[in-house]
Chimera marker file (.cmm) of the C-alpha trace (Angstrom):
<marker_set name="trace">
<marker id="1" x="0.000" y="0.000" z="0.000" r="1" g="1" b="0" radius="0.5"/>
<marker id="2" x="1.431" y="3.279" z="-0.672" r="1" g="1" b="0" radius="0.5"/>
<marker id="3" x="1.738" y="5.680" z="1.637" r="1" g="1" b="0" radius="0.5"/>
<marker id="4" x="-0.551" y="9.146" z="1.585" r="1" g="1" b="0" radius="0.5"/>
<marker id="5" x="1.703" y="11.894" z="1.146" r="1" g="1" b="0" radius="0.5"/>
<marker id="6" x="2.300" y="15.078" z="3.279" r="1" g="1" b="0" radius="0.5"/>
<marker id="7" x="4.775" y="17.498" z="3.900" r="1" g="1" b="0" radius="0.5"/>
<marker id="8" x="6.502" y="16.667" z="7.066" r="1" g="1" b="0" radius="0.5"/>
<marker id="9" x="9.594" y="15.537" z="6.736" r="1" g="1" b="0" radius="0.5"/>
<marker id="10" x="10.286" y="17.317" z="2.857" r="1" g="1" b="0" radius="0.5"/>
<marker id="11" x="8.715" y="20.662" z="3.028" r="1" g="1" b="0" radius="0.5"/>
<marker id="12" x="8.913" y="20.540" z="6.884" r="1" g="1" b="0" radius="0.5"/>
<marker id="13" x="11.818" y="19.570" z="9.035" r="1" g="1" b="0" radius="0.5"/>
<marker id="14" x="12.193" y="19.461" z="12.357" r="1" g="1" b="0" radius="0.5"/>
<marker id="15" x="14.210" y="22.981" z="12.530" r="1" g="1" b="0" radius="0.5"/>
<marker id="16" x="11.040" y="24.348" z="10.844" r="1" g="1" b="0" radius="0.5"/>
<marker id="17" x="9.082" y="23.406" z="13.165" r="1" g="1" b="0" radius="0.5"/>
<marker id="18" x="10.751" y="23.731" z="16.289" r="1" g="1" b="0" radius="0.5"/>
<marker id="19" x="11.605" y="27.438" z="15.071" r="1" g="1" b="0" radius="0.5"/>
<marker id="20" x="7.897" y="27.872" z="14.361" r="1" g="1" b="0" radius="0.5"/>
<marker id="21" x="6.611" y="26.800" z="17.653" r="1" g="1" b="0" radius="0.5"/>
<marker id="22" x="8.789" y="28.566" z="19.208" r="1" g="1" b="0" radius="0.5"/>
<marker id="23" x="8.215" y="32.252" z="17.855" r="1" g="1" b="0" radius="0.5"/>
<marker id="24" x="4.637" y="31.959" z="19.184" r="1" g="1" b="0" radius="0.5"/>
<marker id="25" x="4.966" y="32.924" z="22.822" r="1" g="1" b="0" radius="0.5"/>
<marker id="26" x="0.716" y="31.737" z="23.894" r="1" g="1" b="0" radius="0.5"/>
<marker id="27" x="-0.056" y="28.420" z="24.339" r="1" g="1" b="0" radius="0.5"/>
<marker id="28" x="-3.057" y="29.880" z="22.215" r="1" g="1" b="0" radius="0.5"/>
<marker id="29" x="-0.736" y="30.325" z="18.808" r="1" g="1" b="0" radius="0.5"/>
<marker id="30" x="0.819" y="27.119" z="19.597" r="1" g="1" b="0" radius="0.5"/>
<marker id="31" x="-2.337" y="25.066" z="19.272" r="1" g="1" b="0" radius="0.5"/>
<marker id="32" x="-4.102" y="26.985" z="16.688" r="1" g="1" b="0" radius="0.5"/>
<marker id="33" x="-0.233" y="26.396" z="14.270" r="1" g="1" b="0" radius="0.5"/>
<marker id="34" x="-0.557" y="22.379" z="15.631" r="1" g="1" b="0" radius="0.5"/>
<marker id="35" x="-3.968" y="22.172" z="14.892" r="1" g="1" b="0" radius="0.5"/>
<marker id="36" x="-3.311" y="24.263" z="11.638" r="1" g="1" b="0" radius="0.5"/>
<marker id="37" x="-0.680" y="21.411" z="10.650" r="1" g="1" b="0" radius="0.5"/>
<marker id="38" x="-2.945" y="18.526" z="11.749" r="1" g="1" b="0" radius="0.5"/>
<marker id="39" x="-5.143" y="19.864" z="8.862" r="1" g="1" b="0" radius="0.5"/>
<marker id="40" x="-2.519" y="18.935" z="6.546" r="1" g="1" b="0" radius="0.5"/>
<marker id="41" x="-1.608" y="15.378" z="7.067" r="1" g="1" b="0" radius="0.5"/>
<marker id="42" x="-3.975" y="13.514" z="5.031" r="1" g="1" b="0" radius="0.5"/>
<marker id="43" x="-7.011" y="11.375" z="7.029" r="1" g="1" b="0" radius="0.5"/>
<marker id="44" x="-6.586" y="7.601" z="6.360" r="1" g="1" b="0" radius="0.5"/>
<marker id="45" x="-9.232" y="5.924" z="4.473" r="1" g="1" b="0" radius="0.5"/>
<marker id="46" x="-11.030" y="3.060" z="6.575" r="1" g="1" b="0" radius="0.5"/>
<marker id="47" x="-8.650" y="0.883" z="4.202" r="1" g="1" b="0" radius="0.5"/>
<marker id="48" x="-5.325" y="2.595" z="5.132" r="1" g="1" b="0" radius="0.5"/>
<marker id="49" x="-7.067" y="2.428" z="8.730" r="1" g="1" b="0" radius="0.5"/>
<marker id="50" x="-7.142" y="-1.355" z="8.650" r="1" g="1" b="0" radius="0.5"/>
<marker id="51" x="-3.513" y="-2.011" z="7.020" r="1" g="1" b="0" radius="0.5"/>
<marker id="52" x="-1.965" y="0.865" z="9.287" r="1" g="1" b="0" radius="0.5"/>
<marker id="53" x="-0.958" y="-0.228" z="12.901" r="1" g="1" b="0" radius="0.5"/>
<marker id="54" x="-2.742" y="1.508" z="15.694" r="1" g="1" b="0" radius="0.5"/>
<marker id="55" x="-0.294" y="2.582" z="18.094" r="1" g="1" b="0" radius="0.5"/>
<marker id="56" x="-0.979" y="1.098" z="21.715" r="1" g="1" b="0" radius="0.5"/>
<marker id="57" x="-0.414" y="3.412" z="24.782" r="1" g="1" b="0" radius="0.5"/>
<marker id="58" x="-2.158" y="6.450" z="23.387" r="1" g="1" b="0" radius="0.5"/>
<marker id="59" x="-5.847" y="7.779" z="24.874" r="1" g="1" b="0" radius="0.5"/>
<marker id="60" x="-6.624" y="9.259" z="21.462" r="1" g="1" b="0" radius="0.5"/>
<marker id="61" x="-6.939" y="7.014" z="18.270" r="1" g="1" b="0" radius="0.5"/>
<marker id="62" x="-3.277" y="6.865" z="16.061" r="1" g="1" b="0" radius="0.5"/>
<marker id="63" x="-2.756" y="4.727" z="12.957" r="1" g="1" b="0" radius="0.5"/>
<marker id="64" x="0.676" y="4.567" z="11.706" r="1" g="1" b="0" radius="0.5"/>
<marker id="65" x="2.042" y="3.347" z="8.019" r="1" g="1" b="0" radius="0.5"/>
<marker id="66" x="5.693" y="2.921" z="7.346" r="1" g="1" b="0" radius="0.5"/>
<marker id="67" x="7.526" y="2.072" z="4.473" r="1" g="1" b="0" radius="0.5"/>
<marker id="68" x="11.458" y="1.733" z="4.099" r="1" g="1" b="0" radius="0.5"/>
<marker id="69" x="13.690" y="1.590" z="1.576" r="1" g="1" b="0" radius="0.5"/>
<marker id="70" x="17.316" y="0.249" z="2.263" r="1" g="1" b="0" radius="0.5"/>
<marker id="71" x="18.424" y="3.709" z="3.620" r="1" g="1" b="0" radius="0.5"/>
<marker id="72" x="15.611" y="5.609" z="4.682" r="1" g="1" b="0" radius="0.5"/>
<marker id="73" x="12.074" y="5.090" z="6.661" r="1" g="1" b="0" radius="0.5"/>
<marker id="74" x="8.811" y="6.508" z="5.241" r="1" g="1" b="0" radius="0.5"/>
<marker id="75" x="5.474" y="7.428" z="7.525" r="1" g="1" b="0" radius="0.5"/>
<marker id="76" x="1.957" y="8.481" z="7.576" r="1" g="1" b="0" radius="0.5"/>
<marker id="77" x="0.159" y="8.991" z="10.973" r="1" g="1" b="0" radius="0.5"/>
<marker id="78" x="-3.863" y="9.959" z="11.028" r="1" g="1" b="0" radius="0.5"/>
<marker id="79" x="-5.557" y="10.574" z="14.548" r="1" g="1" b="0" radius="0.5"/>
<marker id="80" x="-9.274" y="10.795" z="15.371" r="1" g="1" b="0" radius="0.5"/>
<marker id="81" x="-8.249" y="13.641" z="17.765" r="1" g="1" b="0" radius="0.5"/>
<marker id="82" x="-7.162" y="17.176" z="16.255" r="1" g="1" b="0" radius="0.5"/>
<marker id="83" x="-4.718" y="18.331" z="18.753" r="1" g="1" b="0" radius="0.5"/>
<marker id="84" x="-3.257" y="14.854" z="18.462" r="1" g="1" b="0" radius="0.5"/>
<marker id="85" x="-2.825" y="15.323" z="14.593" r="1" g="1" b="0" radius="0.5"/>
<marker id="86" x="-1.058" y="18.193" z="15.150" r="1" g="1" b="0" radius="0.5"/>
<marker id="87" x="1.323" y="16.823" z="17.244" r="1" g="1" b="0" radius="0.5"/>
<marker id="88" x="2.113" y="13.821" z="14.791" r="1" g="1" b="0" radius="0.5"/>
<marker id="89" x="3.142" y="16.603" z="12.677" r="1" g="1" b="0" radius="0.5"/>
<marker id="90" x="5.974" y="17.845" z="14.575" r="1" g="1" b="0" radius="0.5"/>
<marker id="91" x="6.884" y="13.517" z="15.146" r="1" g="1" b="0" radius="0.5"/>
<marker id="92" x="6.458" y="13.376" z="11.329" r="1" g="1" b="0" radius="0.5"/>
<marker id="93" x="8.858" y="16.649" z="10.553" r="1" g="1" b="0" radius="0.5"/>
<marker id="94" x="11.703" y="14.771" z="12.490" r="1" g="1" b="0" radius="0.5"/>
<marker id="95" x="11.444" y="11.554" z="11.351" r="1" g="1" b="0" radius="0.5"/>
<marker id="96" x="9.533" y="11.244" z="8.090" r="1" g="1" b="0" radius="0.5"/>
<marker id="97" x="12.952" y="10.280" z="5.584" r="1" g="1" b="0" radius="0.5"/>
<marker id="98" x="15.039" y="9.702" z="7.653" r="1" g="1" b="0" radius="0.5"/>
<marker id="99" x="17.867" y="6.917" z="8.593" r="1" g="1" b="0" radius="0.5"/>
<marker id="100" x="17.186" y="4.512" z="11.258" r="1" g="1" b="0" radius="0.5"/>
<marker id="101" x="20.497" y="6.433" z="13.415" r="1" g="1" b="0" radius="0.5"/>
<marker id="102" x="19.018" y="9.732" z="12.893" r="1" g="1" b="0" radius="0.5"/>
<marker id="103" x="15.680" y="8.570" z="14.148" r="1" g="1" b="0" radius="0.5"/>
<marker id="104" x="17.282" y="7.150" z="17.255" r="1" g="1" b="0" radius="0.5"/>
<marker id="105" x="19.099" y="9.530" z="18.004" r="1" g="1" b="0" radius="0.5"/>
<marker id="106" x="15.637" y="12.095" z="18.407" r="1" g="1" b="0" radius="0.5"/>
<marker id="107" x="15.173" y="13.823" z="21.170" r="1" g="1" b="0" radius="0.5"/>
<marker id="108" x="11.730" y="14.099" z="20.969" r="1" g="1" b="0" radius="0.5"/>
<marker id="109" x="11.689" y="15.652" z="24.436" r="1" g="1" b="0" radius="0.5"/>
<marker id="110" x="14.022" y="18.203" z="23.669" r="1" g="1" b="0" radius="0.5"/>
<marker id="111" x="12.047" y="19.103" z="20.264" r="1" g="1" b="0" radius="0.5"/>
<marker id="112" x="9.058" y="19.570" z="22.351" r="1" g="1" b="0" radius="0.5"/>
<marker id="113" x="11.101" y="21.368" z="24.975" r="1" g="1" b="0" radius="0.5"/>
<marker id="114" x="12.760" y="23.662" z="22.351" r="1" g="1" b="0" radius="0.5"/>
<marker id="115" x="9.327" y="24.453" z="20.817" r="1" g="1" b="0" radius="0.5"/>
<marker id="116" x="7.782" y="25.644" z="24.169" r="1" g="1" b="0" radius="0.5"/>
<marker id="117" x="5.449" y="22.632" z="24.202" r="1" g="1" b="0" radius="0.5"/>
<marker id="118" x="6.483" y="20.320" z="27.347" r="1" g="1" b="0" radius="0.5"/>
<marker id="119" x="5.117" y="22.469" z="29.675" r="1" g="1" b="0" radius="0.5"/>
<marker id="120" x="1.253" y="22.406" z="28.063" r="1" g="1" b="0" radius="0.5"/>
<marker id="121" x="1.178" y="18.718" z="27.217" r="1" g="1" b="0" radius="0.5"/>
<marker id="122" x="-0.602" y="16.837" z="30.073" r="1" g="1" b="0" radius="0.5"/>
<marker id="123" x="0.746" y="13.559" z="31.356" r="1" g="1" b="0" radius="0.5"/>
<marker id="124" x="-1.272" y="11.282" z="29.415" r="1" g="1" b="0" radius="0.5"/>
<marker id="125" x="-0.436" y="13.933" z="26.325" r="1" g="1" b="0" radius="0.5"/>
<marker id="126" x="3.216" y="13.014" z="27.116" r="1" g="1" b="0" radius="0.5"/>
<marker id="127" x="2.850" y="9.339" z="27.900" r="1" g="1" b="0" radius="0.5"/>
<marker id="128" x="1.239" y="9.021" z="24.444" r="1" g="1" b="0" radius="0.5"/>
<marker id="129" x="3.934" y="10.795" z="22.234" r="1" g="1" b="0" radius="0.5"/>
<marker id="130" x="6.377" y="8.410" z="24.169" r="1" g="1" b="0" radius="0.5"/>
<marker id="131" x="4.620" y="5.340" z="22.829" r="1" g="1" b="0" radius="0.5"/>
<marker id="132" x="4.349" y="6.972" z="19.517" r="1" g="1" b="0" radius="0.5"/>
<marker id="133" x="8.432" y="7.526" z="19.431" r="1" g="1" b="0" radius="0.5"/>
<marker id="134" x="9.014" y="3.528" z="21.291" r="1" g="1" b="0" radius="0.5"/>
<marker id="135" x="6.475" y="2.281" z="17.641" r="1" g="1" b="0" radius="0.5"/>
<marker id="136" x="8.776" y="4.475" z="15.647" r="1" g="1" b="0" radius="0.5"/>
<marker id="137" x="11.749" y="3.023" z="17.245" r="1" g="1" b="0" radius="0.5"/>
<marker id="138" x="10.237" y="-0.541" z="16.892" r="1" g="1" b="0" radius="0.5"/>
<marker id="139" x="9.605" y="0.095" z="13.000" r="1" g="1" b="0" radius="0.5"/>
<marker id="140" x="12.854" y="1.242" z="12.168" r="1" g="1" b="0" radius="0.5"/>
<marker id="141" x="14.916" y="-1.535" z="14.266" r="1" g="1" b="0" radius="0.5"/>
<link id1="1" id2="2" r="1" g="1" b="0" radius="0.2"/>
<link id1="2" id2="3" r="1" g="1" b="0" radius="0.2"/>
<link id1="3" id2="4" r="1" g="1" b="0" radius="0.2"/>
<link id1="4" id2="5" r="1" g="1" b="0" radius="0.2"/>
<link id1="5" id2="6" r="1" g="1" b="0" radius="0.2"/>
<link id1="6" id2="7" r="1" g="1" b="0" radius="0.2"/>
<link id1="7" id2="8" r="1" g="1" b="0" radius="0.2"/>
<link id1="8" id2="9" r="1" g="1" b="0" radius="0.2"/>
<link id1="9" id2="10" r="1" g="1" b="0" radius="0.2"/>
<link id1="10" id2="11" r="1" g="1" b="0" radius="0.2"/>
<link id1="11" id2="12" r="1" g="1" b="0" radius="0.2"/>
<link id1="12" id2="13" r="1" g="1" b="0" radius="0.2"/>
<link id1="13" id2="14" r="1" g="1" b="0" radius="0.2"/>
<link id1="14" id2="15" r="1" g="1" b="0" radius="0.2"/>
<link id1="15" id2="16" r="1" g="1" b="0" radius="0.2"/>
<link id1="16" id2="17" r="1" g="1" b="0" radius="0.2"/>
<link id1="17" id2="18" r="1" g="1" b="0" radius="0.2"/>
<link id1="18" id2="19" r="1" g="1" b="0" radius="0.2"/>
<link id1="19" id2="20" r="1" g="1" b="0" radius="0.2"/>
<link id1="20" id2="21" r="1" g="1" b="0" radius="0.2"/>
<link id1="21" id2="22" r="1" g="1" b="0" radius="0.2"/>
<link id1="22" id2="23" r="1" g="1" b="0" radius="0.2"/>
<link id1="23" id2="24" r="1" g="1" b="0" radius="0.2"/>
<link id1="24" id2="25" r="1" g="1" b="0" radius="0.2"/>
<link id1="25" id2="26" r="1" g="1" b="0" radius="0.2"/>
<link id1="26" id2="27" r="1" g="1" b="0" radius="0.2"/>
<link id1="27" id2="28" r="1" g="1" b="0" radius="0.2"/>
<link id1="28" id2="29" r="1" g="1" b="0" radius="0.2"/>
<link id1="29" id2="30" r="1" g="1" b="0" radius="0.2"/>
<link id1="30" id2="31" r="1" g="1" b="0" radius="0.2"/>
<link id1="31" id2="32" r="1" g="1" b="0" radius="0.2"/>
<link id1="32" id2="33" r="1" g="1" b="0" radius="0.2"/>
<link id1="33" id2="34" r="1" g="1" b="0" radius="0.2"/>
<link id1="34" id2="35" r="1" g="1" b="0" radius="0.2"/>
<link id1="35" id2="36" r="1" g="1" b="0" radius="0.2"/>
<link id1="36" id2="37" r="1" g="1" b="0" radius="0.2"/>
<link id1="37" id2="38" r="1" g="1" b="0" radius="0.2"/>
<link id1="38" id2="39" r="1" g="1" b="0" radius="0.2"/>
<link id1="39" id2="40" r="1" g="1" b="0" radius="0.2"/>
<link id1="40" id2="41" r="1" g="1" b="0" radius="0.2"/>
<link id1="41" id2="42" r="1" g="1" b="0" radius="0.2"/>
<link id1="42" id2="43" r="1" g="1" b="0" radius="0.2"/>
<link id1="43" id2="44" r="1" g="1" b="0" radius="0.2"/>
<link id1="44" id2="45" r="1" g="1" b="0" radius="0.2"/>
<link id1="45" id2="46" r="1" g="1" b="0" radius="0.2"/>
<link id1="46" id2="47" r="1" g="1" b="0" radius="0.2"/>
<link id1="47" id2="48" r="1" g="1" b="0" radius="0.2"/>
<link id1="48" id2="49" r="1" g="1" b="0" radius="0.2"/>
<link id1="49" id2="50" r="1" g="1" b="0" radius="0.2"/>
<link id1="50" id2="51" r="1" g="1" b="0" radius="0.2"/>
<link id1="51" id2="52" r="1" g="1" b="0" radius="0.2"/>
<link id1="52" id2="53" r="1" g="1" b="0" radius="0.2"/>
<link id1="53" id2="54" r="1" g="1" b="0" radius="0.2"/>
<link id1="54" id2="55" r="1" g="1" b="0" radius="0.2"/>
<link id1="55" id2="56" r="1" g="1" b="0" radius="0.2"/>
<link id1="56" id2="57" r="1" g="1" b="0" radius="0.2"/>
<link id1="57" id2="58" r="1" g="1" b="0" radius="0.2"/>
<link id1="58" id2="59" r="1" g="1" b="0" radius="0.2"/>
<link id1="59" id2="60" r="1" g="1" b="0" radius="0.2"/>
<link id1="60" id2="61" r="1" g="1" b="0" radius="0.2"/>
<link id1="61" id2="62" r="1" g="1" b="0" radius="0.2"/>
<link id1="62" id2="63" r="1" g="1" b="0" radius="0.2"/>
<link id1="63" id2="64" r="1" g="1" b="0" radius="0.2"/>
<link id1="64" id2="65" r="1" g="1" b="0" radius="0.2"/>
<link id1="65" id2="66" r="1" g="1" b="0" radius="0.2"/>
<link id1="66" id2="67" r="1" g="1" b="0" radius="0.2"/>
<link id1="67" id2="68" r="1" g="1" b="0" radius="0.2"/>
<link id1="68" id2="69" r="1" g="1" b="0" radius="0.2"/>
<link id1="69" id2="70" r="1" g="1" b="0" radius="0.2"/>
<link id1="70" id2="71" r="1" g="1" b="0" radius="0.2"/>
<link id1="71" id2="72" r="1" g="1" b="0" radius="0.2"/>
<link id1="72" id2="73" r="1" g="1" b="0" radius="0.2"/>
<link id1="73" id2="74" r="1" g="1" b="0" radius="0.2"/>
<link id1="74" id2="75" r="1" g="1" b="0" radius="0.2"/>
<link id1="75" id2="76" r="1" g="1" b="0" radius="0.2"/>
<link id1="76" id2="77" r="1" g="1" b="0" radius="0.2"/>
<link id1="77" id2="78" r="1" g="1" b="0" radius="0.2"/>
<link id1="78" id2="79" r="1" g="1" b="0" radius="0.2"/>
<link id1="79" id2="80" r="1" g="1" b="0" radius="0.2"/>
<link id1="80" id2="81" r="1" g="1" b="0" radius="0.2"/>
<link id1="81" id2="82" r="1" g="1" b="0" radius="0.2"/>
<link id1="82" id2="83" r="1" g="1" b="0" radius="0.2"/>
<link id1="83" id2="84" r="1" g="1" b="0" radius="0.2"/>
<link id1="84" id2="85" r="1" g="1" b="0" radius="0.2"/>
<link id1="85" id2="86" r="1" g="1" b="0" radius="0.2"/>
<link id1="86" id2="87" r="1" g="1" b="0" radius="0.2"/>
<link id1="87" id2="88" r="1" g="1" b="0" radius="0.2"/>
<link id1="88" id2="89" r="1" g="1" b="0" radius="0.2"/>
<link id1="89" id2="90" r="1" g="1" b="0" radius="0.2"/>
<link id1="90" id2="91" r="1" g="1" b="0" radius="0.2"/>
<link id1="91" id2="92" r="1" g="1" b="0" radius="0.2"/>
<link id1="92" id2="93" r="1" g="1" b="0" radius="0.2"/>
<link id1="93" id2="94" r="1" g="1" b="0" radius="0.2"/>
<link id1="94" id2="95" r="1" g="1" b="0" radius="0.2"/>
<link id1="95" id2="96" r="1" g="1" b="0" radius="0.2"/>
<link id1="96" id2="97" r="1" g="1" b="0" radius="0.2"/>
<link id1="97" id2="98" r="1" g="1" b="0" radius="0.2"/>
<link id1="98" id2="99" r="1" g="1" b="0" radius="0.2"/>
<link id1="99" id2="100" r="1" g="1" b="0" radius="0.2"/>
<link id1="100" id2="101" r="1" g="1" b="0" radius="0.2"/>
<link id1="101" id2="102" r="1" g="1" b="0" radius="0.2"/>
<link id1="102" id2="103" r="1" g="1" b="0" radius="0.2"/>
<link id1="103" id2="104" r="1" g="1" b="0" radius="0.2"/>
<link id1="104" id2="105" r="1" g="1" b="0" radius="0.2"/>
<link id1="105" id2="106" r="1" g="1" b="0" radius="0.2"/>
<link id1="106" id2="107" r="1" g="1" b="0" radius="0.2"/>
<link id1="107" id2="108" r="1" g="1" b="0" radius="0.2"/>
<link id1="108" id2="109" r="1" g="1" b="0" radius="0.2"/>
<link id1="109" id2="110" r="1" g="1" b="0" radius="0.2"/>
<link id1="110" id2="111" r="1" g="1" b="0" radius="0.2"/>
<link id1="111" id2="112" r="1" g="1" b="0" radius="0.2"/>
<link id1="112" id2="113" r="1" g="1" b="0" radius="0.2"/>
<link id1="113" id2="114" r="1" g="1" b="0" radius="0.2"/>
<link id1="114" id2="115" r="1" g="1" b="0" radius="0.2"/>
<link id1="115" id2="116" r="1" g="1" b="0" radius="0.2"/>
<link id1="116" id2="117" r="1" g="1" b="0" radius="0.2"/>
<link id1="117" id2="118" r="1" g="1" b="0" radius="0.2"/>
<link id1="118" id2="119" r="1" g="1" b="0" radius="0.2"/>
<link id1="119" id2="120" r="1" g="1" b="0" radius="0.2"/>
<link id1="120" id2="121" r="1" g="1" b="0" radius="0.2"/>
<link id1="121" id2="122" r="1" g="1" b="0" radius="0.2"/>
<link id1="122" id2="123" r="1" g="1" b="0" radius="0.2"/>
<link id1="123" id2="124" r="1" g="1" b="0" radius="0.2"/>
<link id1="124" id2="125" r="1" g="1" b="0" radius="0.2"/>
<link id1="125" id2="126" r="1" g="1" b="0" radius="0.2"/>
<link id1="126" id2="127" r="1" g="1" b="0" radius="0.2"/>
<link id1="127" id2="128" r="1" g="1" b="0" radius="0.2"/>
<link id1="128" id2="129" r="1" g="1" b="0" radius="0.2"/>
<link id1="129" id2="130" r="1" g="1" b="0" radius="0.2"/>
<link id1="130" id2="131" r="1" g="1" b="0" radius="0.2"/>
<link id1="131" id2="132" r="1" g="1" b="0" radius="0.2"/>
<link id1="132" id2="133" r="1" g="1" b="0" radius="0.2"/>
<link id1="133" id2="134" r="1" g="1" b="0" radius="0.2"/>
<link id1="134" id2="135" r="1" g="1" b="0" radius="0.2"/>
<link id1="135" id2="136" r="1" g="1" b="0" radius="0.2"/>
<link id1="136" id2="137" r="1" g="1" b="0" radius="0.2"/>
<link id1="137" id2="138" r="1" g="1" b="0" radius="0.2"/>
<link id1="138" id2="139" r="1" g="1" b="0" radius="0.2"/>
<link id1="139" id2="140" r="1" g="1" b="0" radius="0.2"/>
<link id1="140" id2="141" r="1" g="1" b="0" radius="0.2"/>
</marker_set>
């Protein structure tokens, strides 16, 4: 199945995005540019729903696809939560195209940290996006 595209990861890195979050000073910017984002990852069809993998540990909804060549790793998240989309767009800028070293060597915490997030993510927020990053890490192994 191929993968619906987006533009995390290409048009999007995770400098982009980190420098973006981070030149909005309210929490109020901040969600309104995640949820903003979230609008642009495509929604999975109830097809791409069925072949994707939904990602245990998180309260919301998240599919996953992956695809891999021999040098690079290829996603697509959807959510069934908005804020949640948004935030698999900042996971998708860092490791959407990637190598397998790059991706494990993320520091999704400091991303979020450096973006002014961490603070406004509740624990459950933060519990999920760590169980989205340990699925990435099991893909890519």
């Amino acid at each position: 199945m191929d993968l619906p595209t987006h533009p995390f990861g290409s048009e999007l890195d995770q400098k982009m995005v980190t420098e973006m979050l981070a030149q909005h000073i309210s929490w109020e910017d901040k969600y309104r540019q995640l949820i903003v984002w979230g609008k642009r990852l495509p929604t999975f069809t109830d097809e791409q729903k069925h072949a994707a993998r939904l990602v245990s540990g998180c309260e919301s909804d998240v599919w996953f696809l992956h695809h891999s060549d021999d040098e690079r790793h290829y996603f697509a998240a959807d959510s069934n939560a908005r804020i949640v989309k948004g935030l698999l767009a900042v996971v998708l800028a860092c490791v959407h195209g990637q190598h397998s070293d790059a991706i494990y060597a993320l520091d999704l915490d400091q991303v979020f940290q450096q973006a002014g997030l961490s603070h406004h993510l509740s624990e459950s927020r933060t519990n999920g996006l760590h169980a989205i990053v340990q699925y990435v890490h099991h893909l890519t192994a």
